[in-house]
N, CA, C and O atoms as a GROMACS GRO file, in nm:
protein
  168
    1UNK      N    1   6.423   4.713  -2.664
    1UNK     CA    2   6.329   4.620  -2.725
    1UNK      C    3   6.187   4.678  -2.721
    1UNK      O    4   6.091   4.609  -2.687
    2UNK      N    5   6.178   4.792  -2.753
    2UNK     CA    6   6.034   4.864  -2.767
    2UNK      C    7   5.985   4.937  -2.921
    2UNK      O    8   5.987   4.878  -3.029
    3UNK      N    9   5.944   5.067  -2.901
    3UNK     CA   10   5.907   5.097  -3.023
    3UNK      C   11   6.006   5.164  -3.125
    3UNK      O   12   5.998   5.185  -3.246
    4UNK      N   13   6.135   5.200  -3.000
    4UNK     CA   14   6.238   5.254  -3.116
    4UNK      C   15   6.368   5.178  -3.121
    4UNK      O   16   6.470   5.226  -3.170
    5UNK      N   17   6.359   5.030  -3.056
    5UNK     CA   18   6.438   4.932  -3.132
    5UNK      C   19   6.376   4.902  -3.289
    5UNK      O   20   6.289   4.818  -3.307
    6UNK      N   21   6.420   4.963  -3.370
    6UNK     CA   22   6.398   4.902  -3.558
    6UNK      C   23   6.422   4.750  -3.581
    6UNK      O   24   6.365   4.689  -3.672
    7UNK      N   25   6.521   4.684  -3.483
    7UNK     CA   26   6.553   4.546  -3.514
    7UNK      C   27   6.462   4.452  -3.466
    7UNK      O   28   6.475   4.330  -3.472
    8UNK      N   29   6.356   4.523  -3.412
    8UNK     CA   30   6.196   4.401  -3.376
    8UNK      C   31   6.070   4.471  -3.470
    8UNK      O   32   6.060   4.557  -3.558
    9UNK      N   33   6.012   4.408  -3.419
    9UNK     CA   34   5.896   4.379  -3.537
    9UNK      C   35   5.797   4.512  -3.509
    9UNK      O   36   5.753   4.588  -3.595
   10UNK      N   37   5.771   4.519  -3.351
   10UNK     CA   38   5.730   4.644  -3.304
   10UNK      C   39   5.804   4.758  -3.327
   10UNK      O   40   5.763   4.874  -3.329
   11UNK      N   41   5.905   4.719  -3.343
   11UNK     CA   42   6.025   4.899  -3.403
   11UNK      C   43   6.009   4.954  -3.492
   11UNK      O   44   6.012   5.074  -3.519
   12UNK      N   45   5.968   4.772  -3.602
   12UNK     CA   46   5.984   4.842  -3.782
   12UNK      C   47   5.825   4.887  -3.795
   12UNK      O   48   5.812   4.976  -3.879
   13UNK      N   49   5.690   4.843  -3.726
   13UNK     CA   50   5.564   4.897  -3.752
   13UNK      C   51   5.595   5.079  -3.675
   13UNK      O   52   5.545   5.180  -3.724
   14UNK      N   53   5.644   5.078  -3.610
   14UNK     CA   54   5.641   5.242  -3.540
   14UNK      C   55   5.735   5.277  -3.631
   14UNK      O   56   5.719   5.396  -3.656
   15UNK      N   57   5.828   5.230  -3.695
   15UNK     CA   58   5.867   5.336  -3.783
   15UNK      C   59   5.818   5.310  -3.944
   15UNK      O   60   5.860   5.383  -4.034
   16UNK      N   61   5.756   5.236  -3.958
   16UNK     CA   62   5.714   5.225  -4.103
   16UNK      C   63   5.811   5.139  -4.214
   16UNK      O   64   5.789   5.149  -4.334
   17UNK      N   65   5.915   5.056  -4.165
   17UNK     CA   66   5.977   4.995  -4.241
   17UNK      C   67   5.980   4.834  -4.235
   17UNK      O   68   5.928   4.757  -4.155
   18UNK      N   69   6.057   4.812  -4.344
   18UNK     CA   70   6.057   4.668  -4.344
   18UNK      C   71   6.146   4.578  -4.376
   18UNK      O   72   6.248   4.614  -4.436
   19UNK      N   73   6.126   4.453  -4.343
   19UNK     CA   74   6.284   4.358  -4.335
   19UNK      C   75   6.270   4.230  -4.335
   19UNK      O   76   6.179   4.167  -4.388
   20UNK      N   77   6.364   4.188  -4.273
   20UNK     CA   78   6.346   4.017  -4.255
   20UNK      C   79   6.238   4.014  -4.107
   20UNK      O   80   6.148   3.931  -4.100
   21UNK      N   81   6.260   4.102  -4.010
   21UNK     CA   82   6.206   4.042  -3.919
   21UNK      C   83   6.015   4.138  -3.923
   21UNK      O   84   5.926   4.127  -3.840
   22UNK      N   85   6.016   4.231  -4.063
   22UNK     CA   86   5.885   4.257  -4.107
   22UNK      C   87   5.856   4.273  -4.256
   22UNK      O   88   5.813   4.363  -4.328
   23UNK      N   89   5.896   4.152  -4.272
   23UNK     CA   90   5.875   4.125  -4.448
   23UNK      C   91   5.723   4.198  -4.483
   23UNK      O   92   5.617   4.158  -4.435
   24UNK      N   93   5.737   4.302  -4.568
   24UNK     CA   94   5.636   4.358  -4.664
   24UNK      C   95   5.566   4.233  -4.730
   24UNK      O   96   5.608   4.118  -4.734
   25UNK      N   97   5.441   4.290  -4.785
   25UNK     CA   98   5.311   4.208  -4.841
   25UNK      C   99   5.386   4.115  -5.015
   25UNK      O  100   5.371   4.175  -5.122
   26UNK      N  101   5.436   4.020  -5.015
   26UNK     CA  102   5.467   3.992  -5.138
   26UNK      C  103   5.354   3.928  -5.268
   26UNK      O  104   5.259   3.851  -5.253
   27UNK      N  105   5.389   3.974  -5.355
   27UNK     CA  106   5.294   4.010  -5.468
   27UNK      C  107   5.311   3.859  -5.506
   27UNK      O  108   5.425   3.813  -5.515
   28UNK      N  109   5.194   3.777  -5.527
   28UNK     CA  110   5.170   3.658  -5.543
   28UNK      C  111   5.207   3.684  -5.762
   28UNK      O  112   5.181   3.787  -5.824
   29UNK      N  113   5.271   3.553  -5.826
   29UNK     CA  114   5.276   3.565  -5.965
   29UNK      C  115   5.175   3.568  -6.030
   29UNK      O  116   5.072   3.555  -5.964
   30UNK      N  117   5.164   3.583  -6.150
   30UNK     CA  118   5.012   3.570  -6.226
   30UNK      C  119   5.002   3.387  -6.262
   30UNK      O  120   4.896   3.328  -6.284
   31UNK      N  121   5.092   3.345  -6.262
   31UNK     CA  122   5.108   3.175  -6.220
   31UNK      C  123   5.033   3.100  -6.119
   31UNK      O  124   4.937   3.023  -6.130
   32UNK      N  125   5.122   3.158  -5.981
   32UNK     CA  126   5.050   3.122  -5.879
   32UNK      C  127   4.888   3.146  -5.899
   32UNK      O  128   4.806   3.054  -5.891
   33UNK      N  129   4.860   3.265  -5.923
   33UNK     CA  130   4.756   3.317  -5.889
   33UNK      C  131   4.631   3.250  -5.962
   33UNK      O  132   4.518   3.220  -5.924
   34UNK      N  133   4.695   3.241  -6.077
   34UNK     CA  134   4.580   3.137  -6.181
   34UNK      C  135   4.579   3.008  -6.117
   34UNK      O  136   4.466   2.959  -6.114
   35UNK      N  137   4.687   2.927  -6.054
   35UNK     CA  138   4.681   2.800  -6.026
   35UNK      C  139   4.569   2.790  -5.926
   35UNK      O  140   4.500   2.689  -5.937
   36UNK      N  141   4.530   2.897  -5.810
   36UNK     CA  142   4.520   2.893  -5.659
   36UNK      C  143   4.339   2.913  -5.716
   36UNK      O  144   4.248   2.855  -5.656
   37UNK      N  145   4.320   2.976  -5.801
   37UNK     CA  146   4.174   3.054  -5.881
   37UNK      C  147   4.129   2.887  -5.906
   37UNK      O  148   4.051   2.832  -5.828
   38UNK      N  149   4.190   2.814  -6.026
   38UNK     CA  150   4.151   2.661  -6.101
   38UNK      C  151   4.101   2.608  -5.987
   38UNK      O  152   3.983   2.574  -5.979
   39UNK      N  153   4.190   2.595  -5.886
   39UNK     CA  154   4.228   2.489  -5.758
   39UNK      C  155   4.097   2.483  -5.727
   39UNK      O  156   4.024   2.385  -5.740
   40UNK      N  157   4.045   2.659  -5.659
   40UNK     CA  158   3.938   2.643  -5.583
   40UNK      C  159   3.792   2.669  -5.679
   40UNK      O  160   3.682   2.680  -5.623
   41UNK      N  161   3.802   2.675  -5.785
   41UNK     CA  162   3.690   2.605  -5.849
   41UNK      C  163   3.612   2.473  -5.881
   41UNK      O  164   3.501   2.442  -5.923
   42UNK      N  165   3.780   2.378  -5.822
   42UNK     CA  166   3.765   2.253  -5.840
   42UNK      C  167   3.680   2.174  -5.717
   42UNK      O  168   3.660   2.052  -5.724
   0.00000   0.00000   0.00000
């Protein structure tokens, strides 16, 4: 359970990967993104 267990969160940053337990940055829609822009103009 350290840096070269991959199946924790500290494993997958020391090795550079990603998963369920280090879900990558997800790309918001151009939907969302317009909605969240209106919202906070309001």
């Amino acid at each position: 359970m350290g840096r070269g267990d991959i199946k924790t969160k500290k494993g997958k940053t020391f090795a550079g990967s990603f998963g369920k337990t280090r879900p990558a940055k997800s790309k918001t829609t151009t939907k969302n993104a317009a909605a969240k822009k209106a919202a906070a103009k309001k």
